[in-house]
N, C-alpha and C positions, 0 to 999 in steps of 0.2 A: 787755434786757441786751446781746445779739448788735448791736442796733443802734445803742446807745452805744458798744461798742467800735470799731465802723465809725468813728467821729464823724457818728452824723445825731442830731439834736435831737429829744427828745420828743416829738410833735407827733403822731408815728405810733407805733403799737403793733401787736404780733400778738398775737390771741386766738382762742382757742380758739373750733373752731363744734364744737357738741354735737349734731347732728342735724340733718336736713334738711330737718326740717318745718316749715311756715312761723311757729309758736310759737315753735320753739328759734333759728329764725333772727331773730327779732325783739330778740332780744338781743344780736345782732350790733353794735355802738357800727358808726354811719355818720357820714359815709360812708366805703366801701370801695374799696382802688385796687387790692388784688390779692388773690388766693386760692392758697394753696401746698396741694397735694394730694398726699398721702403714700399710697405703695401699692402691694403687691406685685409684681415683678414674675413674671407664672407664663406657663406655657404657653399657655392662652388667649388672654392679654394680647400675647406675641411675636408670635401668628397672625394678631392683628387688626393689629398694626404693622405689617407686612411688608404684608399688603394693604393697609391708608390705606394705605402711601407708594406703592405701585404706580400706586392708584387717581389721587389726589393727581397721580404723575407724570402719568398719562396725559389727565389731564384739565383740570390748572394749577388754579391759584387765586391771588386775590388778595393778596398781602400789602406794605403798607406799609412804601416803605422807611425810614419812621422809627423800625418794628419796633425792641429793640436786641436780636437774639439770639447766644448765644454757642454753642459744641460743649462737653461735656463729653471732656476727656480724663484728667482724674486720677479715681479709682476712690474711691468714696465720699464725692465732694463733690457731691454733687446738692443736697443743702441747701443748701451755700453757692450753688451755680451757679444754684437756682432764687431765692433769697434776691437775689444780684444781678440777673435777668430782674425779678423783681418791682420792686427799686428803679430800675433803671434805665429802665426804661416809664412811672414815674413823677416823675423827677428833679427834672420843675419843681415837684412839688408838696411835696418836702425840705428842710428845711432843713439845712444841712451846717454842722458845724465848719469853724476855715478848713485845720486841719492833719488832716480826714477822709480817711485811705487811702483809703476805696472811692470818694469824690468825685475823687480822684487815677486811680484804675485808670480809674472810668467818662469822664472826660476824655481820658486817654492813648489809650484804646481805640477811642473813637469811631468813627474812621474806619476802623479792621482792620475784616477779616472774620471770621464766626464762629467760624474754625479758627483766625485769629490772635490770638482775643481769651482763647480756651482754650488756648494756648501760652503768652499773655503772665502768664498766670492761676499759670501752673505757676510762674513765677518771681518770684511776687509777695509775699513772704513776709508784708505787714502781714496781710493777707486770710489765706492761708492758716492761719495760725497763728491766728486766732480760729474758723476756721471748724468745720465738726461741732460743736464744743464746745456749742451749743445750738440744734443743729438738733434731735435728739428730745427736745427739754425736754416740747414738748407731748403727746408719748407718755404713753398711760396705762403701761403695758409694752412692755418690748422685750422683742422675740422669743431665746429661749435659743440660745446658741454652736452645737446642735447640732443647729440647726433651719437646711436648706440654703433659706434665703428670702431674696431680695434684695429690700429696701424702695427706691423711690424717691421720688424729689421730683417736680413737676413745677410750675409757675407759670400763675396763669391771669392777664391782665390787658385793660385796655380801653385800645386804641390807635384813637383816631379814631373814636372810637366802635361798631368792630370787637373782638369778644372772642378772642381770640388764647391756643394754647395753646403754652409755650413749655418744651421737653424738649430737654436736652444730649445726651440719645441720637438723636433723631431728626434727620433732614437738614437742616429747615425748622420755621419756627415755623406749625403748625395753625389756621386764620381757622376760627371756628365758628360765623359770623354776626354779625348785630349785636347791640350792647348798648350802653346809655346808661348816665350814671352813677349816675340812682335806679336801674337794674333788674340794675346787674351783678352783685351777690352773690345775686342769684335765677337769673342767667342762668348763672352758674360755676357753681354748685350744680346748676343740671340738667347739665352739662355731666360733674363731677363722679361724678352719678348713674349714668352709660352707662358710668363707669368700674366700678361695681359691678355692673351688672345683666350685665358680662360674665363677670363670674367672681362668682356670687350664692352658691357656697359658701367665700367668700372672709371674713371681718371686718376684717383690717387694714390698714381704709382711716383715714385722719385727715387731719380738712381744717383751716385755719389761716388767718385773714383778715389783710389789713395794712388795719387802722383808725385812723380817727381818736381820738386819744388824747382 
């Protein structure tokens, strides 16, 4: 639905992954160009961020600059902002209407920077105004008003045959090795996994593949 009102054509679909284990991933419809991973943000999780990016800084890594990463600057658009990492790492493989907003933004944008492309975000109203609207469709539940939890988004995708993790909070987009394009939705999923085994008394994790329809 989210992705018709963008204007991109059929062709691709998000669904739902139910599990991690290689049975439940086999119901996965392939192939896969990207994995949206929804998930608490807790104290745990700050402690490990803060370090990767120290680590990260002090030691560099590779990232492609045909990467497209953006910065999160408006507050509660991680779905949309992982929703665009996801399409835009993949662009050649969309088909777009000709009058598609987000075929418009990811043009216009191209050449800003991350911080320019999350400014230009903010005043983009086609996008904006679709956007949250069906980022927790795939929630079984949403967490109660009174429950202080911040959920995020985050996008995992394969550039160059590099699996790359892409978060509007963080600096830079994350290289987590290689992956091709039979092994990436095995290779996101472990990737995934390390996001759980950090906070194992955690459950609301929910992952979301972009497939072929």
């Amino acid at each position: 639905q989210f992705l018709k009102q963008l204007g991109i054509q059929p062709d691709w679909q998000f669904v739902d992954v139910y599990g991690m284990e290689p049975e439940l991933l086999s119901m996965v419809p392939r192939p896969v160009c990207a994995v949206l991973l929804l998930f608490p943000i807790t104290e745990k999780y700050e402690t490990f961020r803060t370090e990767e990016e120290e680590r990260i800084k002090a030691k560099g890594q590779d990232v492609k600059s045909s990467v497209y990463f953006m910065k999160q600057t408006i507050n509660n658009a991680c779905g949309t902002i992982g929703l665009i990492h996801a399409i835009a790492n993949n662009k050649d493989k969309m088909n777009f209407e000709t009058n598609s907003s987000l075929k418009k933004f990811l043009e216009d944008s191209l050449s800003m920077t991350p911080e320019e492309r999350a400014k230009y975000l903010e005043t983009y109203e086609a996008i904006r105004v679709t956007h949250e609207s069906s980022a927790h469709e795939g929630q079984t539940e949403a967490p109660s008003i009174d429950e202080k939890v911040d959920l995020h988004f985050i996008a995992l995708v394969n550039v160059g045959g590099h699996l790359y993790e892409l978060d509007g909070r963080k600096p830079f987009p994350i290289n987590h090795g290689e992956t091709s394009d039979d092994s990436f939705l095995e290779d996101a999923i472990e990737v995934c996994k390390k996001f759980m085994e950090r906070d194992p008394e955690e459950l609301r994790f929910n992952a979301i593949a972009l497939s072929a329809a």
